[in-house]
N, CA and C atoms as an extended XYZ file, in Angstrom:
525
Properties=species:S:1:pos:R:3:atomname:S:1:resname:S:1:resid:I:1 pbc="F F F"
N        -4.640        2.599       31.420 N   UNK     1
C        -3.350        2.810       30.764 CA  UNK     1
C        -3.025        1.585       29.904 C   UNK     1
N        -2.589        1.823       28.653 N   UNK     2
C        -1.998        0.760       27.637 CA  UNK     2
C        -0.835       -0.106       28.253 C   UNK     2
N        -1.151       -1.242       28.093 N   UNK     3
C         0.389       -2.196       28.300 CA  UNK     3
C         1.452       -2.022       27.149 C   UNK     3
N         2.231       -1.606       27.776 N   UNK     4
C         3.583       -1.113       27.099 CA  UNK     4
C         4.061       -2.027       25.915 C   UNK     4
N         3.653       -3.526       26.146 N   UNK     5
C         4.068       -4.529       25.808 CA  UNK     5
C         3.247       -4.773       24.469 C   UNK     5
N         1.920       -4.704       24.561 N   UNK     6
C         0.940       -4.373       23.170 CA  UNK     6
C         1.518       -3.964       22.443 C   UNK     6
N         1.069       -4.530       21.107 N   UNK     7
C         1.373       -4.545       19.721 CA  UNK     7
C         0.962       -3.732       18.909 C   UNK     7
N         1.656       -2.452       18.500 N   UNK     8
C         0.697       -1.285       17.565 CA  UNK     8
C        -0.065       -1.635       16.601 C   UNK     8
N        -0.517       -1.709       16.219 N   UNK     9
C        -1.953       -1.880       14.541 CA  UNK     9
C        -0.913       -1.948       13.486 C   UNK     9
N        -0.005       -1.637       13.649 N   UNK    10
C         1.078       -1.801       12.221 CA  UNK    10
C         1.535       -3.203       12.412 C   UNK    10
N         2.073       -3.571       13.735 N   UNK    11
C         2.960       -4.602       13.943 CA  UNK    11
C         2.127       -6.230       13.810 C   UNK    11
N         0.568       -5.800       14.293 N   UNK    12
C         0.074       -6.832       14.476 CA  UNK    12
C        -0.601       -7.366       12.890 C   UNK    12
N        -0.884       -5.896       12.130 N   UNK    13
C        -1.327       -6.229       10.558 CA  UNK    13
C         0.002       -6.343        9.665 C   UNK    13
N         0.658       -6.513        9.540 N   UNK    14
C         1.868       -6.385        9.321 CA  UNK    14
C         2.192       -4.652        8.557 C   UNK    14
N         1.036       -3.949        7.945 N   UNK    15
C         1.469       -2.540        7.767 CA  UNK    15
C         0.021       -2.326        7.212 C   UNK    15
N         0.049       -0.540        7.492 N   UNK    16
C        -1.279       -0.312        7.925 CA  UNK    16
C        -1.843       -0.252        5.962 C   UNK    16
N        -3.033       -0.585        6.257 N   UNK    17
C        -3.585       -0.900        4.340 CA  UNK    17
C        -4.921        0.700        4.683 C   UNK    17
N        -5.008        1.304        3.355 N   UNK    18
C        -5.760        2.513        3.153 CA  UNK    18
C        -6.576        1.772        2.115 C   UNK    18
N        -7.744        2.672        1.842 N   UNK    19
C        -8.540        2.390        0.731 CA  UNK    19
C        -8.552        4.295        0.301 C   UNK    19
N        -8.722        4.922       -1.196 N   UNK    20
C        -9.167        6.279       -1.083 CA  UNK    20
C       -10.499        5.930       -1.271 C   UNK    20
N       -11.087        7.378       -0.918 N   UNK    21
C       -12.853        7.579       -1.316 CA  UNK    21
C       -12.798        8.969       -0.910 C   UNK    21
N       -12.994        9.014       -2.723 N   UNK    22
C       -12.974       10.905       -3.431 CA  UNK    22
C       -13.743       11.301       -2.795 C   UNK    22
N       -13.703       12.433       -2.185 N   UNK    23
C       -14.819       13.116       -0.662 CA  UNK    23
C       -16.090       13.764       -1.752 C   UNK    23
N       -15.242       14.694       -2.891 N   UNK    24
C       -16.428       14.967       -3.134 CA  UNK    24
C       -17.427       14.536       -4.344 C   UNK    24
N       -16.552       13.185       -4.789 N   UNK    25
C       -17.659       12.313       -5.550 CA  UNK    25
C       -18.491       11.373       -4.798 C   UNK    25
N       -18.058       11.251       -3.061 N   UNK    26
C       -18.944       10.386       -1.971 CA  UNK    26
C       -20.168       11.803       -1.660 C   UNK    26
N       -19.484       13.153       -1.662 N   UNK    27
C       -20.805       13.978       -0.779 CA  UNK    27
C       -21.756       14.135       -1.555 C   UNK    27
N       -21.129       14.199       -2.992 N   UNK    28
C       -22.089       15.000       -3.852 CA  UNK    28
C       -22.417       14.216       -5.235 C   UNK    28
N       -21.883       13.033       -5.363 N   UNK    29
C       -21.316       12.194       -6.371 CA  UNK    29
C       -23.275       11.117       -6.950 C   UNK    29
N       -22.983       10.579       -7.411 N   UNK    30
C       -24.471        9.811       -7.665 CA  UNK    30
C       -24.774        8.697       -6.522 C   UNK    30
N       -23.374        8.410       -5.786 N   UNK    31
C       -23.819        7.271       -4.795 CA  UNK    31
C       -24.839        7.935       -3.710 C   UNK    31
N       -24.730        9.038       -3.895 N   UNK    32
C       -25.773       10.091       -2.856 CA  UNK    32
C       -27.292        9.602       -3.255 C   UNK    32
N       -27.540        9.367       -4.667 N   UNK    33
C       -29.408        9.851       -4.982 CA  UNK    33
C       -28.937        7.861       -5.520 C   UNK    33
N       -28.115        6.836       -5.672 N   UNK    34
C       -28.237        5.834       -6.020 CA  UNK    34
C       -28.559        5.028       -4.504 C   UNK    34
N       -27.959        5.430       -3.475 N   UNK    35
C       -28.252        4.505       -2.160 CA  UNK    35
C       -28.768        5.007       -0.988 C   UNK    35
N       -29.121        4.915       -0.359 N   UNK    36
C       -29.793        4.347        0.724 CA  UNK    36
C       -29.078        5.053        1.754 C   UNK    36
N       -28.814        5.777        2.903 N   UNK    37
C       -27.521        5.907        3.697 CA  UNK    37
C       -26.491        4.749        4.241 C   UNK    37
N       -27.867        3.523        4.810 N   UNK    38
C       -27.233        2.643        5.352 CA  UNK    38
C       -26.676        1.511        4.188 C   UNK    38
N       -26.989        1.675        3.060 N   UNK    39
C       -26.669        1.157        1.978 CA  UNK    39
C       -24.982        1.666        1.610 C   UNK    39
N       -24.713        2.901        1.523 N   UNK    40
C       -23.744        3.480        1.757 CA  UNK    40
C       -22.445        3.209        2.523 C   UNK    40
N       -22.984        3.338        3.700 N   UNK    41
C       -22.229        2.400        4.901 CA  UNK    41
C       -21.495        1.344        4.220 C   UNK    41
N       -22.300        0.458        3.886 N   UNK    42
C       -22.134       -0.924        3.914 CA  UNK    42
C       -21.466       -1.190        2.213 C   UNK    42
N       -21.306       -0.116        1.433 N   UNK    43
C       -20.658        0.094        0.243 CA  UNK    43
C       -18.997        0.369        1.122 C   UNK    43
N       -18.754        1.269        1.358 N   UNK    44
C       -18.203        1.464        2.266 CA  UNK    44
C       -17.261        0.393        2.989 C   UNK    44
N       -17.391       -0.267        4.280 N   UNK    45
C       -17.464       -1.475        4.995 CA  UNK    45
C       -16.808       -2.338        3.505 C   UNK    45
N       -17.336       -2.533        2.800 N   UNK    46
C       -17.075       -3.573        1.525 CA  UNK    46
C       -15.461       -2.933        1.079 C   UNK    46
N       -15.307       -1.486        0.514 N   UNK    47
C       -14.028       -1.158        0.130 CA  UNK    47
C       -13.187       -1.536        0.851 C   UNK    47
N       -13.591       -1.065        2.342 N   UNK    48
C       -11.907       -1.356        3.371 CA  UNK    48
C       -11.999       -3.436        3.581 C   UNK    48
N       -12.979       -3.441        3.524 N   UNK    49
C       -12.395       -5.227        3.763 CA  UNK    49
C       -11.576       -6.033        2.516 C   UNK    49
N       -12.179       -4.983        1.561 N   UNK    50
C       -11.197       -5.789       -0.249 CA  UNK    50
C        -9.976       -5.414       -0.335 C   UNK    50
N        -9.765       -4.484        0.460 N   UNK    51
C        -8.867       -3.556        0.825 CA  UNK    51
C        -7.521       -4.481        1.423 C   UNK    51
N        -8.206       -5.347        2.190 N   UNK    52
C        -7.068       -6.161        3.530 CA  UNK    52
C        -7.800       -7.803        3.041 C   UNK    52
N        -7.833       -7.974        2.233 N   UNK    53
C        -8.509       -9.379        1.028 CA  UNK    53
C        -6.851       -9.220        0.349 C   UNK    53
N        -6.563      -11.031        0.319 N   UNK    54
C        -5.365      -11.638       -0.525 CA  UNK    54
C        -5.306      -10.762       -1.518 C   UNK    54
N        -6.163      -11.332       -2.412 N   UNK    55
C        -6.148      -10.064       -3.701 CA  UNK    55
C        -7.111       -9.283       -3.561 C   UNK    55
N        -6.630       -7.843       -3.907 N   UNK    56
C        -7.444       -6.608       -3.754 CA  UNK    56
C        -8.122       -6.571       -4.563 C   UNK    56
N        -9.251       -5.833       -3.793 N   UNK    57
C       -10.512       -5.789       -4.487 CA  UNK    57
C       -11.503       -6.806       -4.956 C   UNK    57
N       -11.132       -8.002       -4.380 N   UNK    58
C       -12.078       -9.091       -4.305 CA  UNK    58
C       -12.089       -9.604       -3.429 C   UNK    58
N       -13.682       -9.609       -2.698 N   UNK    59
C       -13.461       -9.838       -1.066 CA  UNK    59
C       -13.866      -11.542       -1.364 C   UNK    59
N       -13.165      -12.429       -0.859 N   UNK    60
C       -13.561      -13.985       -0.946 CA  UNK    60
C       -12.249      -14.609        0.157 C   UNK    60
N       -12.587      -15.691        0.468 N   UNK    61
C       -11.571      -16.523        1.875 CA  UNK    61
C       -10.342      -17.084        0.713 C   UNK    61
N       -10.874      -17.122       -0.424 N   UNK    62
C        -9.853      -16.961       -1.637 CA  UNK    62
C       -10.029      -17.096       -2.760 C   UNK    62
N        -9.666      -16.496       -3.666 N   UNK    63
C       -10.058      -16.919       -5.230 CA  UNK    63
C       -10.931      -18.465       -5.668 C   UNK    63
N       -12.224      -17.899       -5.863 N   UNK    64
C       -13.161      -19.461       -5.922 CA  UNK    64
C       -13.935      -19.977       -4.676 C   UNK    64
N       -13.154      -19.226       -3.756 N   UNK    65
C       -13.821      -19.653       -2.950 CA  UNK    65
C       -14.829      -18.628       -1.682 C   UNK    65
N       -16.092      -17.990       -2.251 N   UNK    66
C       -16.292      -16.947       -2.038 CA  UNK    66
C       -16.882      -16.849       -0.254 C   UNK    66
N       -17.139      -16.191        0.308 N   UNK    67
C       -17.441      -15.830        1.682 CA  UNK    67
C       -19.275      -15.810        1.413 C   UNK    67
N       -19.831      -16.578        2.518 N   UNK    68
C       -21.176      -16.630        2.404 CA  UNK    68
C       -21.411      -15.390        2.873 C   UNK    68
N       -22.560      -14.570        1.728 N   UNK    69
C       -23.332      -13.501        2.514 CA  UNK    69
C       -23.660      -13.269        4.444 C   UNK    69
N       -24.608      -14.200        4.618 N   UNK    70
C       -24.562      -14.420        6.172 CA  UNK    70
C       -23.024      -14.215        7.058 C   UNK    70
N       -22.650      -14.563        6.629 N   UNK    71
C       -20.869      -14.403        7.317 CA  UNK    71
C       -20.202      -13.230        6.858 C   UNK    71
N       -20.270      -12.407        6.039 N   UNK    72
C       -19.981      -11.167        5.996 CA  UNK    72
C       -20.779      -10.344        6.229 C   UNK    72
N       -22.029      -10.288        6.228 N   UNK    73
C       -23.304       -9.559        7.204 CA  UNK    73
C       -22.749       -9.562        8.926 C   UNK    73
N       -22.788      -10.717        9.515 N   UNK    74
C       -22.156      -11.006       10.194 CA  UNK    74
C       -20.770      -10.474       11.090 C   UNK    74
N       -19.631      -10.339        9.785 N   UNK    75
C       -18.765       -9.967       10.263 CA  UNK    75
C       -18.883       -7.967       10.038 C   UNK    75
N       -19.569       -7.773        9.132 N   UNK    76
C       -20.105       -6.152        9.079 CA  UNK    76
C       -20.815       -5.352        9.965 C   UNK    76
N       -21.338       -6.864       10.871 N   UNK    77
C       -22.121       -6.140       12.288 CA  UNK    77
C       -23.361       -5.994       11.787 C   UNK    77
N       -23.854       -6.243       10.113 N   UNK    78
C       -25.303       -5.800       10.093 CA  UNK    78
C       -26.556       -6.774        9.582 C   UNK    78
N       -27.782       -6.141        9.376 N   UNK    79
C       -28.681       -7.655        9.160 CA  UNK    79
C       -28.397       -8.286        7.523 C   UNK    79
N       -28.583       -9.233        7.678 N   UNK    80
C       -28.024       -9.811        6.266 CA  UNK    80
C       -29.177       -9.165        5.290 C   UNK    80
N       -30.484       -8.738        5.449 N   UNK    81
C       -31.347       -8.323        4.233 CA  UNK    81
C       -30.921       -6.525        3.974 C   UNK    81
N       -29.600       -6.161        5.115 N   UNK    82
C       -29.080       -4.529        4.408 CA  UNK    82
C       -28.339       -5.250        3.416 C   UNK    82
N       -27.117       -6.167        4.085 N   UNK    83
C       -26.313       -6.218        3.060 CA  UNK    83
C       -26.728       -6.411        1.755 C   UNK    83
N       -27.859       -7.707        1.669 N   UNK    84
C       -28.007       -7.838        0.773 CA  UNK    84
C       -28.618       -7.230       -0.631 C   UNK    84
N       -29.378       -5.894       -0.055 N   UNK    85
C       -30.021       -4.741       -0.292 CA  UNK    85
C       -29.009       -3.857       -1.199 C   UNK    85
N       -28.042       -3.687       -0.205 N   UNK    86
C       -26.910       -3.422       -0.766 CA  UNK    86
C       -25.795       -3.479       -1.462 C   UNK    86
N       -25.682       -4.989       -1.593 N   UNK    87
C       -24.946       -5.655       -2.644 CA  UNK    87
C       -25.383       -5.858       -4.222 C   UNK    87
N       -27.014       -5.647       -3.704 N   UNK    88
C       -28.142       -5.707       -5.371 CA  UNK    88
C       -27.953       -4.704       -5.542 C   UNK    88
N       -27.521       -3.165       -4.971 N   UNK    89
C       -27.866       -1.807       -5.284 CA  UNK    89
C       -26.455       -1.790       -6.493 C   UNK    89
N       -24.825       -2.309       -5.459 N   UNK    90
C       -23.744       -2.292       -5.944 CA  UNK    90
C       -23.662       -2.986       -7.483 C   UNK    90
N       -24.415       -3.626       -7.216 N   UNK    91
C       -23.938       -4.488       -8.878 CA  UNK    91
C       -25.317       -3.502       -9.957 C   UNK    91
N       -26.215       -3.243       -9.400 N   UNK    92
C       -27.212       -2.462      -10.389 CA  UNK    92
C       -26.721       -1.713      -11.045 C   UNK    92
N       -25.623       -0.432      -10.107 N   UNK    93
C       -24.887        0.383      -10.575 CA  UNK    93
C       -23.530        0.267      -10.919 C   UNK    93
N       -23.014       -0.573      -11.545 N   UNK    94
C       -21.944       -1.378      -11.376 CA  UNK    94
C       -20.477       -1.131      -10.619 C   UNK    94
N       -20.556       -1.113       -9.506 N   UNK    95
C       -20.019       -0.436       -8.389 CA  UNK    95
C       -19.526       -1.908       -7.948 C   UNK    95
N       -20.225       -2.866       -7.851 N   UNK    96
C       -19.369       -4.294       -7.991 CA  UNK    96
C       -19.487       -5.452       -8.360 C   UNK    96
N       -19.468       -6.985       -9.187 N   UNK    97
C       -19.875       -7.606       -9.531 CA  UNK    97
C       -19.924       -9.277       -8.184 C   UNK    97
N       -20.692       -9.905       -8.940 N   UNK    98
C       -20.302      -10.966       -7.654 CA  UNK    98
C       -20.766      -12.448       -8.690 C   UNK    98
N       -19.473      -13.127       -8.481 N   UNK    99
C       -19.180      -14.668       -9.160 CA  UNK    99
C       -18.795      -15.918       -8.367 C   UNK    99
N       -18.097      -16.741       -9.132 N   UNK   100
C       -17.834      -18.046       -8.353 CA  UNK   100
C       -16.486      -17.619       -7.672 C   UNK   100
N       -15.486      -16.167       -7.783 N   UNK   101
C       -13.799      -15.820       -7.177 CA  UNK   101
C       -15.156      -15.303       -5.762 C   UNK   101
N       -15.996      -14.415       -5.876 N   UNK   102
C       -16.392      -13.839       -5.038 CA  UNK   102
C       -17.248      -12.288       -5.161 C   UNK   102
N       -16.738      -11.238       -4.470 N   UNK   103
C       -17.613      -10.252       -4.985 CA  UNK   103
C       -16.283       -9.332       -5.096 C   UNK   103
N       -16.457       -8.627       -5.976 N   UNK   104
C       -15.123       -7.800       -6.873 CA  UNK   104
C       -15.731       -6.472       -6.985 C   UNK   104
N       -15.271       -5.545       -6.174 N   UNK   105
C       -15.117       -3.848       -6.509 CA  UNK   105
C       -14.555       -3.264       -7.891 C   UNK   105
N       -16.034       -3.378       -8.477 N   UNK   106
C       -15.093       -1.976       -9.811 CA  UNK   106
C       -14.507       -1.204       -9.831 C   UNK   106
N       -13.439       -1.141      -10.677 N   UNK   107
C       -12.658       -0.027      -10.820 CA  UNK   107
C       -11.878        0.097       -9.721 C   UNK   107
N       -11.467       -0.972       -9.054 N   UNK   108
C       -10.513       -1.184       -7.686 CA  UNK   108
C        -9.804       -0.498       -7.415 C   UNK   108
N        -8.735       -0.170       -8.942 N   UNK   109
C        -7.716        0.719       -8.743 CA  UNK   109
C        -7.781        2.363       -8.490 C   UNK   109
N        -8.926        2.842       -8.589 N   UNK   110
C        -9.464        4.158       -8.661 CA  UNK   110
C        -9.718        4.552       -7.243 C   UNK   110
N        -9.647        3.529       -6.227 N   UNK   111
C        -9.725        3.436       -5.002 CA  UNK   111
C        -8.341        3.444       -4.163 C   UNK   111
N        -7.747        3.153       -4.848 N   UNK   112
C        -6.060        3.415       -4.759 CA  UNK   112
C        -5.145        4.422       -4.667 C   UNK   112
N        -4.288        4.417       -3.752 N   UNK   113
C        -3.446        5.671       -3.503 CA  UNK   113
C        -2.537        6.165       -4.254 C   UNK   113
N        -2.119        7.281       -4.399 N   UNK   114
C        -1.024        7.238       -5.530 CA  UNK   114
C         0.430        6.395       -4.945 C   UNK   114
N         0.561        6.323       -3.986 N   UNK   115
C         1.731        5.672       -3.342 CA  UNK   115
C         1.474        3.903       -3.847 C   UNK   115
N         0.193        3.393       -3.720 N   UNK   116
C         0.026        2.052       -4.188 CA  UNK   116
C        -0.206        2.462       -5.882 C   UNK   116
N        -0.716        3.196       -6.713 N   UNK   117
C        -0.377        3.039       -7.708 CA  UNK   117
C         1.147        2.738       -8.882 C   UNK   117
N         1.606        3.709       -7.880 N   UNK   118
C         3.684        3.736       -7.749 CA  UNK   118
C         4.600        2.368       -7.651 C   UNK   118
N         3.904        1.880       -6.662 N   UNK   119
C         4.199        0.466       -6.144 CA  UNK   119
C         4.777       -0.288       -6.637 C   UNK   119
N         4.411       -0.562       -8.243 N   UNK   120
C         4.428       -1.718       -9.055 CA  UNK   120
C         5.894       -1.255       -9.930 C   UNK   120
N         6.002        0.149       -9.640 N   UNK   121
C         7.625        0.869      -10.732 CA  UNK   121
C         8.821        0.665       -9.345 C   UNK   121
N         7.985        1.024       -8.284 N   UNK   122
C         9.489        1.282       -7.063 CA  UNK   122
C         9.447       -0.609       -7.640 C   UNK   122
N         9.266       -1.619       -7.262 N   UNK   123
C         9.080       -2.988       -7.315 CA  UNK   123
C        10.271       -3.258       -8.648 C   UNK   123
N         9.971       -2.585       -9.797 N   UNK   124
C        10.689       -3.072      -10.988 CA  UNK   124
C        11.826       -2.680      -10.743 C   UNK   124
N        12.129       -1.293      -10.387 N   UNK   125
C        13.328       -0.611      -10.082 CA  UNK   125
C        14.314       -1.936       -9.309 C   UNK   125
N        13.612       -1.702       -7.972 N   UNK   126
C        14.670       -2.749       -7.258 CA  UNK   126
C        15.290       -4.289       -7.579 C   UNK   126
N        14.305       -4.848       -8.803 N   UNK   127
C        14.655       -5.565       -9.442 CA  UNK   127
C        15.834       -5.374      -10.608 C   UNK   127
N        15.806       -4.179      -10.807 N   UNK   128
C        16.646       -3.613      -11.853 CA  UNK   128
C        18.319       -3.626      -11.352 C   UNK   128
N        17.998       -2.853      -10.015 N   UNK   129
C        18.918       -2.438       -9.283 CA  UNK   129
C        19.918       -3.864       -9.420 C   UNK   129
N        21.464       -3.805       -9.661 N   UNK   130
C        22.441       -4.852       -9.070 CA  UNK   130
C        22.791       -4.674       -8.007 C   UNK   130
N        22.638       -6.231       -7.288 N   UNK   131
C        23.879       -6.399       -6.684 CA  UNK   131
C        24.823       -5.809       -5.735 C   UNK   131
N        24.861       -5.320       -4.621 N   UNK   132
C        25.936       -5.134       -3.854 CA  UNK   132
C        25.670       -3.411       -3.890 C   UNK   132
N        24.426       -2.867       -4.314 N   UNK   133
C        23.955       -1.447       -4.137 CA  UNK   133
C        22.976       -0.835       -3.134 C   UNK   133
N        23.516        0.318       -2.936 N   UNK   134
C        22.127        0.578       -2.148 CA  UNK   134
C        21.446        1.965       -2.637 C   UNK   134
N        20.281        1.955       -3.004 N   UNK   135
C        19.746        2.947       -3.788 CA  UNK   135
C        20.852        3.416       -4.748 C   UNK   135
N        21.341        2.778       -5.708 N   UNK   136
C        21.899        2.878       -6.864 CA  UNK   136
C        23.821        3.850       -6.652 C   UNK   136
N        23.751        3.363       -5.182 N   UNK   137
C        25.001        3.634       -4.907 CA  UNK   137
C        25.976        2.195       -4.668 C   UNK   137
N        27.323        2.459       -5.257 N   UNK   138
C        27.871        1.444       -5.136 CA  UNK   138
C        28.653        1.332       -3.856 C   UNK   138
N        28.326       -0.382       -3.233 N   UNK   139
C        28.878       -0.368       -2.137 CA  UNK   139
C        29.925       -1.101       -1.810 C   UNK   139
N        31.475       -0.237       -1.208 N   UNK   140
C        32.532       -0.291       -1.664 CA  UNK   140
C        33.465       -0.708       -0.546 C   UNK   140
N        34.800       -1.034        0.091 N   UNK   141
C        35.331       -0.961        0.829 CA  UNK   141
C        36.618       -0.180        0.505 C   UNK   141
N        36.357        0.837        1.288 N   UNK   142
C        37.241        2.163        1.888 CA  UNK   142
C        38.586        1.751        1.399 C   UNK   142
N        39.457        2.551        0.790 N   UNK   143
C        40.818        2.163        0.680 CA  UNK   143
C        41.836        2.705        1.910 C   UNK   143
N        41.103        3.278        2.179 N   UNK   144
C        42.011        4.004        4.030 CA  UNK   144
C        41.684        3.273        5.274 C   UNK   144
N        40.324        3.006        5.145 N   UNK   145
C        40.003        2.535        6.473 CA  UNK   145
C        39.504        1.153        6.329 C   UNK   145
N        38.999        0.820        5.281 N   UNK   146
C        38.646       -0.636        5.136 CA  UNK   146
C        37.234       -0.731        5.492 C   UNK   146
N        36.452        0.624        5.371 N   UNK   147
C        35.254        0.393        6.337 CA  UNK   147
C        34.474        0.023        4.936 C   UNK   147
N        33.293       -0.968        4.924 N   UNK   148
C        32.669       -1.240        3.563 CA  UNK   148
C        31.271       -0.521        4.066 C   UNK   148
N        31.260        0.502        3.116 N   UNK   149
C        29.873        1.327        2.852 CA  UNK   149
C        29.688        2.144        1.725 C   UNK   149
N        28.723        2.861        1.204 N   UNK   150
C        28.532        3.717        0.418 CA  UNK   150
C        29.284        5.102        0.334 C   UNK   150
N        29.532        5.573        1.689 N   UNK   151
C        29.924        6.889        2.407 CA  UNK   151
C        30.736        7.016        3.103 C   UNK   151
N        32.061        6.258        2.938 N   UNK   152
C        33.284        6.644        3.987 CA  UNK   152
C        33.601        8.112        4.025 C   UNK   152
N        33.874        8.623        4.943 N   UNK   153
C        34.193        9.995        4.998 CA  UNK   153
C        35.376       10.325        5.595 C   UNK   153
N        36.438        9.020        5.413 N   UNK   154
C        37.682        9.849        6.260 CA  UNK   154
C        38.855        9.861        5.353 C   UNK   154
N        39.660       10.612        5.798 N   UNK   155
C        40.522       11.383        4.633 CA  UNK   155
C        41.472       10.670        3.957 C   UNK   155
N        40.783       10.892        2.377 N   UNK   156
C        41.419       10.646        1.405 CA  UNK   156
C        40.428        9.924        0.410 C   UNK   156
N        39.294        9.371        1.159 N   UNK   157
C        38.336        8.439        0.861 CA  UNK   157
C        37.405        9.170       -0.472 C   UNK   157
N        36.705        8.603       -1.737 N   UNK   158
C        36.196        9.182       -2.583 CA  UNK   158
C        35.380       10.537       -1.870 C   UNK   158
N        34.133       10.342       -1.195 N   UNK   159
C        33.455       10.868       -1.110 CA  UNK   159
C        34.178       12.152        0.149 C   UNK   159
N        35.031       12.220        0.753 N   UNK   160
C        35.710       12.677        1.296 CA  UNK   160
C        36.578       13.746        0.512 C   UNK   160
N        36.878       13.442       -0.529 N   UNK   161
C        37.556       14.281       -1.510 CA  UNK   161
C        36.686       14.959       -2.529 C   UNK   161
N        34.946       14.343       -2.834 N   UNK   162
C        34.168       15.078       -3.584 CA  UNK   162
C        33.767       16.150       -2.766 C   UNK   162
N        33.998       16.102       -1.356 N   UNK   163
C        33.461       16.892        0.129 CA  UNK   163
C        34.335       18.302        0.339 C   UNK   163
N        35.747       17.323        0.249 N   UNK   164
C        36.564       18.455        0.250 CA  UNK   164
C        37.674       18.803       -0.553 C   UNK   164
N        37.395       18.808       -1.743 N   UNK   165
C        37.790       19.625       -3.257 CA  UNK   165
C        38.638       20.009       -2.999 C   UNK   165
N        39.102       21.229       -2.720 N   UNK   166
C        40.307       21.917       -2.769 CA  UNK   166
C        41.312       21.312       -1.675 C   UNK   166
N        40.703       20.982       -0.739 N   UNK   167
C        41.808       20.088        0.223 CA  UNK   167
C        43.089       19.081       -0.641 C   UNK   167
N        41.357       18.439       -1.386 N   UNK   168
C        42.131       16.650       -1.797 CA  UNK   168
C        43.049       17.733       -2.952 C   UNK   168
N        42.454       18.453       -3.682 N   UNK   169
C        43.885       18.901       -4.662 CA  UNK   169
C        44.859       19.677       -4.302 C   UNK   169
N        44.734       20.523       -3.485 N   UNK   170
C        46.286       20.501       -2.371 CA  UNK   170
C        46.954       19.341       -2.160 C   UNK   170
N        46.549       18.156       -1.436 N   UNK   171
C        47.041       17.281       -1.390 CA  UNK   171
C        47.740       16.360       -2.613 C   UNK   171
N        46.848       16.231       -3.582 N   UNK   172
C        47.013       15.746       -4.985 CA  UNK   172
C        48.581       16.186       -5.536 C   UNK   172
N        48.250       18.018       -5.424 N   UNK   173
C        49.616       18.732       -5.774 CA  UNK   173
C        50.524       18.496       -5.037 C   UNK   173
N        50.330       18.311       -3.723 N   UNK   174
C        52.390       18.299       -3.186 CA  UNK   174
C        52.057       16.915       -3.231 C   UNK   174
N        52.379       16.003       -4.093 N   UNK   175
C        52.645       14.356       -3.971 CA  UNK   175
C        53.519       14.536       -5.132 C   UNK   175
């Protein structure tokens, strides 16, 4: 039985990271007749680690400063002459390049979700957004109750009277 007390996979990564991989450009796609199976794998293995890498899509301990082959063989669980098999296959087909930042997945973003493609507009938005809003509602203190929120709902209150229309203009009329 799990200790209650353990930390879910969200809490401990701080939130869970995806990579995509188009099913049927992986089943049927050229990486099929370009690699190897276990070559594959280890194409593979490479996306999700660039994936959870500072900057995406370049797997290195940081910009310039790249991760020795042996140590990512290593940390891949496999012999360093697959990886490396496999890393000559990746750049042949230019699937990824490798420099002095490290080794960099082409076309990174194509590997990307539409929710992380989005990312970068929700980001501007909230920058856009002023001040004292919440999702582009203004946040106010109640003239009846004094309560400060977006949504007071007790009577007489804006949204209380957009709620109940004919009430608030009954009321409106006998004043």
């Amino acid at each position: 039985m799990q200790d209650k007390e353990e930390a879910s996979p969200e809490k401990v990564t701080g939130s869970m990271r995806y990579v995509k991989v188009w099913v049927s450009e992986y089943l049927e796609g050229t990486i099929r007749f370009d690699f190897e199976p276990d070559e594959r794998s280890v194409f593979v293995d490479l996306l999700a680690m660039s994936g959870r890498m500072r900057v995406k899509g370049l797997i290195c301990a940081r910009p310039g400063n790249p991760y020795p082959h042996a140590w990512l063989a290593g940390t891949l669980n496999i012999p360093i002459d697959l990886f490396e098999r496999a890393l000559a296959r990746m750049i042949a087909t230019d699937r990824a390049t490798e420099g002095e930042e490290g080794i960099r997945i082409t076309n990174w973003k194509k590997y990307q979700s539409e929710y992380e493609r989005q990312k970068f507009y929700r980001d501007q938005k909230k920058e856009i957004t002023p001040r004292g809003t919440d999702k582009g509602h203004s946040i106010k203190k109640c003239s009846k109750c004094g309560q400060i929120t977006t949504s007071c709902v007790c009577e007489g209150s804006p949204l209380w009277r957009k709620l109940n229309k004919e009430e608030a203009q009954e009321k409106l009329d006998n004043v």
